[in-house]
C-alpha positions, 0 to 999 in steps of 0.5 A: 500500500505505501509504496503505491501511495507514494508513488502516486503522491510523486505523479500528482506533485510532478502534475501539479508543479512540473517537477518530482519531489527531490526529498520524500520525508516519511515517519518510521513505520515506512522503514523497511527494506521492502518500502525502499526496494519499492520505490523508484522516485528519482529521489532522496528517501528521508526516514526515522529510524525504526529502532524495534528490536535495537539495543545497541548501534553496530560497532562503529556508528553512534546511537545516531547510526552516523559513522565514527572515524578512529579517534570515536568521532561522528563523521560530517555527513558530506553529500552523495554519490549518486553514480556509485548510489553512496552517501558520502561521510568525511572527517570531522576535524577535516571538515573543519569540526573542533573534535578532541583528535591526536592525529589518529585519523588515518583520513588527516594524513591523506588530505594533508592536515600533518 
């Protein structure tokens, strides 16, 4: 049902403004592989998580699921790559953070920063 639903809230947006949606921003009951597995919408899916059955983040990422670089540290979300369909996360002292970090971040070294 939800993902016909959305997509035919995709057809009436683009019928009504001559564009599709670039972001569709849905509660969590739509987290689900099947919901985004369904849908095609040329667009960025925005969705709470659906944290049932969840006691704890895999290691690596915080409660937040945002992934921690070596020194324990919240990656900066840094956009997406829509040719390799990834979303793209850079170091937070590189992206220009003030973080606690004694230069363990393998990332610092490549981009220059010691």
């Amino acid at each position: 049902m939800a993902p016909r639903l959305m997509s035919e809230a995709c057809k009436e947006h683009e019928r009504l403004y001559g564009f599709r949606p670039k972001y569709y921003l849905m509660d969590a009951g739509y987290d689900s592989g099947d919901m985004y597995n369904a849908l095609d919408l040329k667009g960025q899916i925005i969705i709470k998580l659906n944290k049932r059955n969840q006691k704890e983040p895999p290691q690596g990422f915080n409660e937040k699921f945002l992934p921690l670089c070596p020194a324990s540290q919240p990656m900066v979300y840094w956009g997406s790559d829509k040719k390799h369909m990834a979303i793209k996360f850079r170091c937070p002292k590189a992206a220009g953070r003030q973080v606690e970090c004694e230069g363990q971040c393998w990332c610092l070294t490549l981009m220059g920063w010691r």
